[in-house]
C-alpha positions as CSV (number, residue, x, y, z in Angstrom):
1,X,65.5,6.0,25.0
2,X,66.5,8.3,27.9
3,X,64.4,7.4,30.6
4,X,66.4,9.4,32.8
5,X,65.3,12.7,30.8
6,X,61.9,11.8,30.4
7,X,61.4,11.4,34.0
8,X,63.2,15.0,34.5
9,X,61.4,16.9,32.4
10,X,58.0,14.9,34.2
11,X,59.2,16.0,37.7
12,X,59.9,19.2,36.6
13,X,56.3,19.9,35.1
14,X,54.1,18.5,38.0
15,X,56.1,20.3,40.1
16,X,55.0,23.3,38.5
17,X,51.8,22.0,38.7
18,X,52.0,21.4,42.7
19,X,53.2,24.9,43.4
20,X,50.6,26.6,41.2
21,X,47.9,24.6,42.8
22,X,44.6,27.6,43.0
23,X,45.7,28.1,39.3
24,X,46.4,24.6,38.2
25,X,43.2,22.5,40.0
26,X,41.7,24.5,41.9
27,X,40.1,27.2,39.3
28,X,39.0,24.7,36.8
29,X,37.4,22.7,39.5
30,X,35.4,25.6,41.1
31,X,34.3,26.8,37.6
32,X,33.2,23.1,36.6
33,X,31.2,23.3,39.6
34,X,29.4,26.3,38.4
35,X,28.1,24.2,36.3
36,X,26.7,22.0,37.8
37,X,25.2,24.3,40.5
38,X,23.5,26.1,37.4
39,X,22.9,23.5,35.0
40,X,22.5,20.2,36.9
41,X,20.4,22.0,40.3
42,X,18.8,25.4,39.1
43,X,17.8,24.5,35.4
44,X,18.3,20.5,36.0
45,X,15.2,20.5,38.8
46,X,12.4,21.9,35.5
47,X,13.9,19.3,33.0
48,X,13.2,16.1,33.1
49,X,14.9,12.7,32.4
50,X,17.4,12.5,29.0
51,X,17.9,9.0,27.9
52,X,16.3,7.7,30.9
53,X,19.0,9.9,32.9
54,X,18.4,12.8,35.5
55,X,19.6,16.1,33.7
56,X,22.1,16.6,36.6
57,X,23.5,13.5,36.0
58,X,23.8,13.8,32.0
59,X,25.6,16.4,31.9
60,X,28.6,15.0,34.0
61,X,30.1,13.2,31.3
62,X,30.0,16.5,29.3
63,X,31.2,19.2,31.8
64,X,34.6,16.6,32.2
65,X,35.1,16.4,28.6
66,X,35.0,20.0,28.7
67,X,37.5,20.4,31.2
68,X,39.6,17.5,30.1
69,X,40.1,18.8,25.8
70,X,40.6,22.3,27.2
71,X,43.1,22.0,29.8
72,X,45.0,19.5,28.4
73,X,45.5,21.7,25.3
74,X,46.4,24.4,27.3
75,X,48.5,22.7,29.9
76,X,50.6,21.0,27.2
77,X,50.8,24.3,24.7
78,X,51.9,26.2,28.1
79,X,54.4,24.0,29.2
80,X,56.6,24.0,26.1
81,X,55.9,27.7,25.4
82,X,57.1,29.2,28.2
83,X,60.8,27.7,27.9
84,X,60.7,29.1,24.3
85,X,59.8,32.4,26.3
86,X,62.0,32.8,29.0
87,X,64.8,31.2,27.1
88,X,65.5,27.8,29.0
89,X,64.4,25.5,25.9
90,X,67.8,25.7,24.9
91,X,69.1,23.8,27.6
92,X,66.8,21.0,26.2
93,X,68.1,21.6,22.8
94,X,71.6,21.5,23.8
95,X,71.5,18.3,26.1
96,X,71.9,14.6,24.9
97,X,68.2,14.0,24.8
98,X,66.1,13.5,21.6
99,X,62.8,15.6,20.5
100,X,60.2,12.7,20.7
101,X,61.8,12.0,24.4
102,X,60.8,15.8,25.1
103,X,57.5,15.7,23.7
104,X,57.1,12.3,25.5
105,X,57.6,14.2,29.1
106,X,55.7,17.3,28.3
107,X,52.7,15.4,26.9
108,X,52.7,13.1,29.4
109,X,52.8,15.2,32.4
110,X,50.1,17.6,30.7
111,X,47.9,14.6,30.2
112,X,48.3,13.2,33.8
113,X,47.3,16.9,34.8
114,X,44.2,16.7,32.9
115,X,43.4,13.3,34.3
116,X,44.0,14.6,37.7
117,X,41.4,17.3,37.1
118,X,39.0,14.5,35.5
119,X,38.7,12.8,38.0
120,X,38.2,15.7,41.0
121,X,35.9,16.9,38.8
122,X,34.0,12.9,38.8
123,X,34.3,13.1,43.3
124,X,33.0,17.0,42.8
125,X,30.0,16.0,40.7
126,X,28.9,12.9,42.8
127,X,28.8,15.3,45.8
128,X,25.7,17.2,43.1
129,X,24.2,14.1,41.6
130,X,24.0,10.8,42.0
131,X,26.6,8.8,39.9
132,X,26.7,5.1,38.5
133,X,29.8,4.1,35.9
134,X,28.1,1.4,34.1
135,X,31.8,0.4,32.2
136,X,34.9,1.4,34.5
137,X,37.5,0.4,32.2
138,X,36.1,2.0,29.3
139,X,35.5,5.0,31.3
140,X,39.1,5.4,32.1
141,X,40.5,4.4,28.7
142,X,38.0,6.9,27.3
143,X,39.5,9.5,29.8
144,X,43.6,8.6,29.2
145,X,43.4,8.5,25.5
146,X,41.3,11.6,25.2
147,X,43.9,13.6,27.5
148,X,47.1,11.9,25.8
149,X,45.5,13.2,22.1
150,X,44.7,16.7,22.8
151,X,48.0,17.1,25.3
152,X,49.7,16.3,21.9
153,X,48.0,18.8,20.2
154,X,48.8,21.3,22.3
155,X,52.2,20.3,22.1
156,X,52.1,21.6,19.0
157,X,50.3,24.5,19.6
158,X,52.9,25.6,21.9
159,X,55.8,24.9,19.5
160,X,53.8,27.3,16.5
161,X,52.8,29.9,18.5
162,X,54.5,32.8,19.1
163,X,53.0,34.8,21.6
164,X,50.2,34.0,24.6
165,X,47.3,35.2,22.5
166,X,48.1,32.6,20.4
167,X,47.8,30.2,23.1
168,X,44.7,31.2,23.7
169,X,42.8,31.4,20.4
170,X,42.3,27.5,19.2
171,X,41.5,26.3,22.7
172,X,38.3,29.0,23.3
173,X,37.4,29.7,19.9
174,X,37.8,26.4,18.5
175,X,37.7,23.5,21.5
176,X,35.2,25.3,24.2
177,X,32.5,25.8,20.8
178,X,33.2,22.2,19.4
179,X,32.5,21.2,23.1
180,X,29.3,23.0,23.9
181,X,27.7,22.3,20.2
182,X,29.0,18.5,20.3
183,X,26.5,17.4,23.2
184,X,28.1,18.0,26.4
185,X,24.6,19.8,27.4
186,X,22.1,18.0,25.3
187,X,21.5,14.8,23.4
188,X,21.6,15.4,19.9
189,X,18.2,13.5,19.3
190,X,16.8,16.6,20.3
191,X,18.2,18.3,17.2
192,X,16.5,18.7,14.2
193,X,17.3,15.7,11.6
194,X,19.2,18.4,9.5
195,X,21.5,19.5,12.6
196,X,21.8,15.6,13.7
197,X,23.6,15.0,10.2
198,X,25.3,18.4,10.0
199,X,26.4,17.5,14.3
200,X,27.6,13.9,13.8
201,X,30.7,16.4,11.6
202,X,31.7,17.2,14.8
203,X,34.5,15.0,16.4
204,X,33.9,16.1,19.7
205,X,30.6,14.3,19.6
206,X,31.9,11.1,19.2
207,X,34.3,11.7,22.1
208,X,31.2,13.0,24.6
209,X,28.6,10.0,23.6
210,X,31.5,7.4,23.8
211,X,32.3,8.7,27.3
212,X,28.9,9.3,28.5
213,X,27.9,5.8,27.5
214,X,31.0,4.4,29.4
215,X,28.6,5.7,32.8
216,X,24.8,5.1,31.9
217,X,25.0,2.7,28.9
218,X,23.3,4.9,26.4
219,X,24.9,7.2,23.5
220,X,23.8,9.5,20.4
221,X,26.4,7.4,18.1
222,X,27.7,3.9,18.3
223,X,30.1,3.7,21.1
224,X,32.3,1.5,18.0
225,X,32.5,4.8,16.2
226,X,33.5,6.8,19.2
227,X,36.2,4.4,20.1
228,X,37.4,4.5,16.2
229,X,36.8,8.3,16.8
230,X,38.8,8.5,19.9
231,X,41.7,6.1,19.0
232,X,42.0,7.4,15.2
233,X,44.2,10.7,16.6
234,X,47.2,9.3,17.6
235,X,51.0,9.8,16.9
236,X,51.3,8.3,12.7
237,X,53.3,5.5,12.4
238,X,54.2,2.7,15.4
239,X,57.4,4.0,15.6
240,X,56.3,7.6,16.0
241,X,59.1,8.8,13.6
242,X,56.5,11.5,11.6
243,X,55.5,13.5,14.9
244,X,59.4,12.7,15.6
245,X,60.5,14.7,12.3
246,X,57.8,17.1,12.8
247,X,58.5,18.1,16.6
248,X,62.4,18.5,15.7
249,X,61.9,20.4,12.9
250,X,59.3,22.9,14.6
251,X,61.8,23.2,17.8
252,X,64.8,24.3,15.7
253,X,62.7,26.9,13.5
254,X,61.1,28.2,16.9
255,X,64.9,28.4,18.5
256,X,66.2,30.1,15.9
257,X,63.1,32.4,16.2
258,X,63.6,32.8,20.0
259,X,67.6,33.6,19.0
260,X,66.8,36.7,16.2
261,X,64.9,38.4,19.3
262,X,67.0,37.8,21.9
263,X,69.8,39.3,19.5
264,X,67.6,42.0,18.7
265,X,67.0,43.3,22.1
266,X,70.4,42.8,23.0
267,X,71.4,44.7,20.3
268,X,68.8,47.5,21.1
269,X,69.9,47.7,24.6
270,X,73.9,48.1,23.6
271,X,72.4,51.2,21.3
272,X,70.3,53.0,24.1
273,X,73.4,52.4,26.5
274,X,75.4,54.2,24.0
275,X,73.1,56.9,23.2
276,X,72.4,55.6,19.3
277,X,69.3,56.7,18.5
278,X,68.7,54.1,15.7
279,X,68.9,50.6,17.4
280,X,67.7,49.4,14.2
281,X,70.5,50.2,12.0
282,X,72.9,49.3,14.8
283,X,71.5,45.6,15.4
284,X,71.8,44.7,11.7
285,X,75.3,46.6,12.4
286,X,76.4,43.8,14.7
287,X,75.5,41.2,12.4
288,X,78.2,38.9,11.3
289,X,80.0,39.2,8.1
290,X,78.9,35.7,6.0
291,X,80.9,37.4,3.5
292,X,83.9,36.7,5.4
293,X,83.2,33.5,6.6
């Protein structure tokens, strides 16, 4: 394994990360607390205790879950996206380092990003509420494995999309929605039995109830099923060759992609420079011969 790219391709992300610092920490942390100056002090003060727990204080668990699936999806998804974009992924492609190896330091400087912000977002909410962490280590394992799964998948989101909207589109109308009905605000007890069972469908669920009883002891589901949950996403096989396959094959459709539009634009810019007024019929003009290949 390259080490020496991995750790590159690290460097190189964080760094982004450090010198977009209002975009990258600060705005989701000021937004996070939002919530809790709304939920946990404004509505939090006429509610009373759930599970035995001050509102304020339940909801914590919840409002980093939140942050953490959404921002490493969209950390990850933007971090191999915009090389496809501005054209610098082929410098990846074209250097002695593997596929997994460059998934390995994308998704692993997206999920350190995401446990940054997780655990700003644990010294924010103390300064709010009063905290206790009932299970430490199960707390963080809860938060690393969480932020490794959903950096992969926006790995992948990055390598299929093909524009920003795209970006956009599974993490708020998917994620945030999966997020907000899976209990980050409420206890499902408080459901109707029907929505319990229809709920308990919902794999955010078992990630919010397995976190939230890593701080007060107490969960909707059994904290076994949310670890099962939790751990059940991972990379298939111990080897990792599948996501291996899958990432290389994804990276060279996506280049050759990026490589018809660069093409095309170069070939539509030669045509205005020359006054054609179809740039169309010139760009498939330019195209080589296979015929005499």
């Amino acid at each position: 394994m390259n080490v020496h790219a991995i750790r590159a391709i690290y460097h190189f992300e964080m760094a982004r990360t450090f010198r977009t610092l209002m975009q990258s920490i600060a705005a989701p942390v000021l937004s996070t607390a939002l919530y809790f100056v709304v939920f946990g002090a404004a509505i939090g003060a006429r509610m009373g205790n759930v599970d035995g727990v001050g509102y304020g204080a339940f909801i914590v668990p919840g409002l980093i879950m939140l942050t953490l699936l959404t921002q490493s999806t969209m950390n990850a998804s933007f971090g191999i996206y915009f090389p496809r974009f501005i054209g610098t992924i082929y410098e990846l492609l074209s250097a002695p380092v593997s596929f997994f190896e460059i998934a390995l330091g994308f998704v692993g400087a997206a999920a350190t990003k995401s446990i940054i912000l997780g655990l700003i977002i644990l010294l924010t909410a103390n300064l709010f509420v009063p905290l206790r962490i009932a299970h430490p280590a199960w707390m963080l394992a809860f938060l690393v494995l969480t932020a490794v799964t959903f950096s992969l998948f926006g790995f992948i989101i990055g390598i299929w999309a093909d524009g920003f909207e795209k970006l956009q589109v599974i993490p708020l109308l998917i994620i945030t929605p999966l997020t907000f009905l899976g209990g980050a605000f409420y206890s499902i007890s408080m459901l109707p039995p029907l929505w319990q069972k229809i709920t308990l469908f919902n794999p955010v669920v078992y990630l919010i109830s397995g976190f939230r009883w890593s701080f007060y002891g107490t969960a909707d589901v059994n904290v076994v099923a949310s670890a099962a949950a939790t751990t059940a996403i991972r990379m298939p096989g111990q080897d990792g060759r599948n996501i291996r396959n899958a990432a290389m094959m994804a990276m060279l459709s996506s280049a050759i992609v990026t490589a018809e539009r660069l093409a095309v634009g170069k070939a539509r810019a030669s045509a205005s420079s020359f006054g054609i007024n179809s740039p169309g019929s010139f760009a498939l003009s330019v195209r080589p011969n296979r015929s005499l290949s």
